[in-house]
Wavefront OBJ file of the C-alpha trace (Angstrom):
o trace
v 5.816 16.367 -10.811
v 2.310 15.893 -9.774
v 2.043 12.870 -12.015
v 4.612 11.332 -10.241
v 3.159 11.988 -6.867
v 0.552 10.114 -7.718
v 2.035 7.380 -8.879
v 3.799 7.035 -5.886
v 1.077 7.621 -3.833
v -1.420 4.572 -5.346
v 2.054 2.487 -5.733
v 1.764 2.552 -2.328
v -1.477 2.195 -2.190
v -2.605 -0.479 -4.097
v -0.187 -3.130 -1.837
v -2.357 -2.523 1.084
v -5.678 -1.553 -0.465
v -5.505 -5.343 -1.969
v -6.279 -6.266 1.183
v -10.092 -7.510 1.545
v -10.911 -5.323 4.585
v -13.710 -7.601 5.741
v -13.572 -9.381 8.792
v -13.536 -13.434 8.871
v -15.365 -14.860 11.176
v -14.790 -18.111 12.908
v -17.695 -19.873 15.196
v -16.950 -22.652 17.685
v -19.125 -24.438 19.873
v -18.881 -25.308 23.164
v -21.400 -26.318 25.175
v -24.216 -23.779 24.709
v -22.319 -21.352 23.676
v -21.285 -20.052 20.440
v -17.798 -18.063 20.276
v -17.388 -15.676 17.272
v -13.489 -14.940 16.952
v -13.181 -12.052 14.569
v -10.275 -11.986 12.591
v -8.412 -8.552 12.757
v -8.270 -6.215 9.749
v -5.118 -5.519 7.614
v -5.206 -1.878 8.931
v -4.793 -3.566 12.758
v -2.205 -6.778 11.733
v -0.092 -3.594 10.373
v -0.415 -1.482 13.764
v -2.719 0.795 12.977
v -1.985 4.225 12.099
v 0.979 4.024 13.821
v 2.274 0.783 12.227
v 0.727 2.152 8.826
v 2.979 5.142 8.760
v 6.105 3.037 9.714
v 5.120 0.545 6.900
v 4.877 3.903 4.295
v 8.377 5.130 5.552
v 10.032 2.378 5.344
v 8.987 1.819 1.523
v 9.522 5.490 0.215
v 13.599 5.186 1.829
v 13.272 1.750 0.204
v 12.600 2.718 -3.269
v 14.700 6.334 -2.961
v 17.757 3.539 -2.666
v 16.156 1.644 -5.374
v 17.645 1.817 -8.977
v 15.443 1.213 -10.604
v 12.386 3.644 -9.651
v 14.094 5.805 -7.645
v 14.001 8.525 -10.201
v 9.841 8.885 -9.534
v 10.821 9.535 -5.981
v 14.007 11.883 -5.578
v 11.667 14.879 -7.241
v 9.799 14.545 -4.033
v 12.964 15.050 -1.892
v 13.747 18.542 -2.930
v 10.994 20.071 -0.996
v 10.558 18.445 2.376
v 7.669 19.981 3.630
v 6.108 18.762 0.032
v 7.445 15.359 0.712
v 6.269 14.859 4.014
v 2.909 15.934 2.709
v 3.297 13.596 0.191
v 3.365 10.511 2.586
v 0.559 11.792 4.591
v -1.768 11.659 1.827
v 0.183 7.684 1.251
v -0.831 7.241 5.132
v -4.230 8.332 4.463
v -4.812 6.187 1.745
v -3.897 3.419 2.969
v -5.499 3.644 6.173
v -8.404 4.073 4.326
v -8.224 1.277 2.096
v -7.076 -1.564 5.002
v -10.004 -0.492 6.813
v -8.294 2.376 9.911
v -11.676 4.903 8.522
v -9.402 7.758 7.119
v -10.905 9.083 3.757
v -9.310 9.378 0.356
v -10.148 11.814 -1.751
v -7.441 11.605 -4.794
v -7.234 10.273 -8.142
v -7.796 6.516 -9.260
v -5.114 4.216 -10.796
v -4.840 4.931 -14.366
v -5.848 8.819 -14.175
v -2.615 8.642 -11.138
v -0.212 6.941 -13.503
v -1.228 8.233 -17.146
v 1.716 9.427 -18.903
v 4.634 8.228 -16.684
v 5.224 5.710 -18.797
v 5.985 3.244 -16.363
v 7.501 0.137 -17.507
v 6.334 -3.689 -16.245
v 10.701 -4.229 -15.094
v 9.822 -0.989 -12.645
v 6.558 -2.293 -11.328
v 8.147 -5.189 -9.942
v 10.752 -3.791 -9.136
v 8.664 -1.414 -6.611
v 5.791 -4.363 -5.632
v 9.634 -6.053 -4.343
v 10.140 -3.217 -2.459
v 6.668 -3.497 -1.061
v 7.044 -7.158 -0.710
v 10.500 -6.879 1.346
v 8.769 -4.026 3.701
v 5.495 -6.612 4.620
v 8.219 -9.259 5.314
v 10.483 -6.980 7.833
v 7.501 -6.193 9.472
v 6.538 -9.738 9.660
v 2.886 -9.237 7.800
v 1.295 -12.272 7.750
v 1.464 -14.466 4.225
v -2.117 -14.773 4.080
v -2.148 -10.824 3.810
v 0.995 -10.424 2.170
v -0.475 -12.870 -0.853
v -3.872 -11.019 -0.810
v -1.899 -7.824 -1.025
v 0.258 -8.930 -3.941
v -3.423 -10.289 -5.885
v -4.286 -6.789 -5.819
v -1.346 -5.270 -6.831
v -1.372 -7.549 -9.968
v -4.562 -6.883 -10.878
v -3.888 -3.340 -11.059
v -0.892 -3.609 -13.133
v -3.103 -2.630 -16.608
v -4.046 0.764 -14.460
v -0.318 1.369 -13.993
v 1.495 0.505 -16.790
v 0.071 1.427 -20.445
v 0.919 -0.235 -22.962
l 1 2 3 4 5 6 7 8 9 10 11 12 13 14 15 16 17 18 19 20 21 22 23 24 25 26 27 28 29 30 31 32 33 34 35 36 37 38 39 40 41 42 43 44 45 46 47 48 49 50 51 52 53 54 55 56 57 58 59 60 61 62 63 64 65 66 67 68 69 70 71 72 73 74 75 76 77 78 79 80 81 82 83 84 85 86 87 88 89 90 91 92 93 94 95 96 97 98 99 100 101 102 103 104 105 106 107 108 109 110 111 112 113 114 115 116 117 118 119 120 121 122 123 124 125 126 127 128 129 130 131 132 133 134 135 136 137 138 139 140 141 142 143 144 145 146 147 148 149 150 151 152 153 154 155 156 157 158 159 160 161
């Protein structure tokens, strides 16, 4: 069971985390002056912790609906207090990793997913469940694509051959 929370957990993870959490910066001239527009983080174009925790709901009741995967996720249902726990430490992460300053402190990707067996058909099935919650909250596709990089290159971590 505590496998599977952690596969959950950087699941969720690794869409956001493959965000580049530095900050463009754009100069324009005018005059005498030079303007530096700073592009915002993916932590802020998601609304913060606020928007972050919305963004981890919604994809946890996505993939509990989901065929698919859902059987990594139900587990987690039978204790609520366990579950909510469960997102925090998603919140957390991810916060972390799209630059809000919360600290992670759990496993990386393959130690998270080694032994669930997790097959390439339910990867993408859950990075579509991702995918569908960045487009209902209307994440950019300039952040969207840099999330989905990242979650492709951490598809060897995930799934073992």
């Amino acid at each position: 069971m505590k496998t599977t929370n952690y596969f959950l957990l950087f699941l969720f993870a690794i869409t956001f985390l493959s965000c580049k959490n530095e900050v463009k910066k754009e100069m324009t001239e005018t005059q005498d002056e030079v303007t530096v527009v700073q592009e915002k983080t993916i932590y802020e174009k998601l609304g913060g912790a606020e928007g972050i925790s919305g963004a981890v709901d919604q994809i946890v009741a996505k993939h509990l609906e989901n065929e698919d995967i859902k059987h990594y996720f139900l587990p987690l249902t039978e204790n609520p207090e366990y579950f909510e726990q469960f997102k925090q430490h998603v919140k957390d992460f991810l916060g972390a990793g799209t630059g809000g300053g919360t600290e992670y402190k759990g496993r990386d990707m393959a130690a998270a997913h080694n032994g669930l067996n997790i097959s390439e058909a339910e990867f993408l099935s859950a990075i579509d469940d991702i995918l569908f919650v960045l487009d209902a909250n209307k994440v950019d596709r300039v952040s969207r694509n840099e999330l989905l990089a990242t979650l492709y290159s951490m598809k060897d971590a995930v799934i073992k051959q």
